[in-house]
Every structure is written in structure tokens, then in C-alpha cells.
C-alpha positions, 0 to 999 in steps of 0.5 A: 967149754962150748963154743958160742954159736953165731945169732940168727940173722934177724927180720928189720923193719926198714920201711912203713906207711905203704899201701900196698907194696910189690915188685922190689927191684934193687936198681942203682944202688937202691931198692926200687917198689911198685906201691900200686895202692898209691899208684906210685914207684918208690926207691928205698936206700939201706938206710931206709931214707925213701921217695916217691921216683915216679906218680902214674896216672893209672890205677894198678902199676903192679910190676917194674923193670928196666931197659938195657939203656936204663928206661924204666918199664911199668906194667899198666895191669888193669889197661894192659899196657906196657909204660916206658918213662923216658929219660926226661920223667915223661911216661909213653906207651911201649907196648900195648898188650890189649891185642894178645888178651884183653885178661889182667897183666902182672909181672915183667922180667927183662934178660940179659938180652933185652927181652921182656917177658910180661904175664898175666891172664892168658900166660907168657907173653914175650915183648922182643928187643926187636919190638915184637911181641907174641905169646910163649906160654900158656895155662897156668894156675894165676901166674905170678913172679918170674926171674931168669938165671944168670946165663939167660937158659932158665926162666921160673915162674910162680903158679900161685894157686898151682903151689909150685914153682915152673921152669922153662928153657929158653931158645935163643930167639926167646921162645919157652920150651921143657915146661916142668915142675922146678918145685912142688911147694906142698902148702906153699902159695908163691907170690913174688920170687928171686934167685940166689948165686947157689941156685936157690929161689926165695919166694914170697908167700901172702896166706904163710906169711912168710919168705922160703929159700928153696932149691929145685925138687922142692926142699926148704933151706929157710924160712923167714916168718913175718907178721902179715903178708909177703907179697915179694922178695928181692936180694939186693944191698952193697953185696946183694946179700940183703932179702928184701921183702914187701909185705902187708896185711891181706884181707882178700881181695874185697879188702884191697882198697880199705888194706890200701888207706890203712897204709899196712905195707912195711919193707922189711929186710933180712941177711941172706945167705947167698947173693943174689944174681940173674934178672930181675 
């Protein structure tokens, strides 16, 4: 008698209606997105109930993420500027990016040390807890999501248009050093990523239309296939053993605003098999 085999996680849909989602982020027991085609933050519980947490006056909030004392940060992508909402709701300038470039910023870690690392354009650049901001890295092919292990050593990026995933060190101070190629993806375009508790990282992918958990050198441990875009992932719930993905249909760029009022964005989920861990 064979002995039965235990189903395959299966793909759900959790929410829909979004505009153009990104930068899920899982924060007090919820999962929390950037809907940057409706200029606003949303939260999401497991159940699927969700509401709008912030409204910004700006056109692009493409990334989130928080203080160690719990203020929210929002990239102002288009503005380059750096948001804070204070605890009262009110929004206020935190960091204004324009003298560093005045190319389009994206995507925002913050570390276990207070460090917030935001890219875009013209690379890396590192916001300190003192308050300080420089650039610590630069040339890359379109820079896109970030996460940083658990021990604050490593920093991944995604190069969307260079196929592959890039590493770093990271100095005490914050500095990056020992750029190297963490993974090639071969056909696999990065968008938003993450990092799981066996060292792995899932990154999302819009043009494949699908998720991969990876480990470092490159090899595929799974693959989750969707039905349009992935924009972003992020493993969270009770035991944080819930992939959750952001994905919408992608028509290119020309396309954004039509993509955006036809309201194609779903937030899906999925059982992972390793919690995640580290930032964001």
C-alpha cells in the first residue's frame, strides 16, 4: 500500500481590488503594503480584513518601513524624500534625498541598528540612526528589493535588469564592502525579496509571473506560479511561515496608470517552508 503523500501548499487569494500594490511588510501582527497606484498604505490581517492606515499627498509611496521606536517611513520616490508619520498620523520630512541625486528613489530597509538603507537611481544610500546620510554603493543594473540577515553581516539586493541577486558586507559603521554575486538567476528578473530562517531568499518576479526561493549560488528550491505579476514578497503571519506575495497585471510602464484604475493588484498567499527572519 503506498503511503499517501501530503498535498502541495496551495496559492490563495487573500485580497483584491489593488491598484498597484508593493512593499509588503508584515508589522504588528499584520501585513502592511505599499498601494502606490492609490497613493495609499494598507494593512491586511490573515483573515483578509484590510483598511486604509495612511492617505499620502504624494503621487508615488513605492516603499515602507519602520523606525526602531515604531514611526513609519515612507519612500516619496518621485520627490525624493524620505516620510515619517509620527505617531499623532502627521506626515513630516525625515530625510530629504534630493542633494545625494536627484534620480528616482525605491526601496528602504532598516536594521537592526536603526540604519536605513534606501536605493534607487544613483545606488545605495545609507540614512544613519545619527541622522547622517551618504552613499555606499553605486552602479547597478535598475536596484530593486533589499533585505538584510538576521545578524545585521549581510545586505541582498535585487538588480532587476542584471538578473541576479547582489551581496554585501556590512561594516559596523554601516559602510558596504565585498560586493559579490550572491545568485545568477539565469531568466529570473528580481523585484521585491526576502529571507527565510534557512538562509534562502524569495524573490518576486513581474515578466515569469511567478515567486522563487533560492539559496545563494544561484539553485532553485521552489517556484510558485502566478496568474500576473509578482511585484513583491514577504514571509509573515503567526509563525511567519506565510509567503505573502503582491502581484498585479503588468502591461509596462505606459501602461501604469490604465493597470492602475482597472484595479488588477490581488495579495496572495502561500505556505512557506521556513519562517522568515531578518529585515525588512
Amino acid at each position: 500500500m503506498k503511503a499517501k503523500q501530503a498535498s502541495a501548499p496551495k496559492l490563495r487569494t487573500l485580497m483584491t481590488g489593488v491598484a498597484m500594490g508593493e512593499s509588503p511588510r508584515w508589522h504588528q501582527q499584520r501585513l502592511w503594503f505599499s498601494d502606490w497606484g492609490a497613493q495609499e498604505i494598507i494593512t491586511v490581517d490573515v483573515d483578509g480584513r484590510n483598511e486604509v492606515a495612511v492617505r499620502v499627498p504624494f503621487a508615488l509611496p513605492f516603499c515602507i518601513d519602520w523606525l526602531p521606536d515604531g514611526r513609519l517611513l515612507i519612500v516619496s520616490g518621485r520627490e525624493g524624500l524620505l516620510m515619517r508619520r509620527e505617531h499623532d498620523g502627521s506626515l513630516v520630512t525625515h530625510a530629504d534625498l534630493r542633494g545625494h541625486s536627484d534620480g528616482g528613489w525605491n526601496e528602504i530597509v532598516v536594521d537592526g541598528r536603526g540604519n536605513a538603507y534606501i536605493n534607487g537611481g544613483p545606488g545605495i544610500a545609507l540614512l544613519a540612526s545619527d541622522g547622517s546620510v551618504r552613499q555606499v554603493a553605486d552602479s547597478f543594473a535598475f536596484p530593486n528589493g533589499m533585505a538584510i540577515t538576521p545578524d545585521n553581516s549581510t545586505l541582498i539586493i535585487a538588480e532587476s535588469h542584471g538578473k541576479k541577486l547582489t551581496a554585501f558586507d556590512i561594516a559596523p559603521n554601516g559602510s558596504l564592502s565585498n560586493r559579490r554575486v550572491w545568485a545568477d538567476l539565469g531568466s529570473g528578473v528580481p523585484d521585491g525579496i526576502c529571507i527565510d530562517a534557512h538562509g534562502a531568499v524569495w524573490y518576486a518576479d513581474v515578466p515569469n509571473k511567478r515567486c522563487v526561493r533560492v539559496r545563494e549560488g544561484g539553485t532553485v528550491l521552489q517556484t510558485v506560479n502566478a496568474d500576473r505579476g509578482c511585484f513583491a514578497c514577504m514571509l509573515g503571519g503567526q509563525d511567519r511561515r506565510t509567503l505573502f506575495i503582491v502581484a498585479a497585471e503588468w502591461r509596462g510602464m505606459d501602461k501604469v496608470a490604465e493597470v492602475a484604475l482597472e484595479r488588477t493588484g490581488q495579495l496572495l498567499t502561500i505556505e512557506a517552508p521556513a519562517p522568515g527572519v531578518g529585515w525588512p
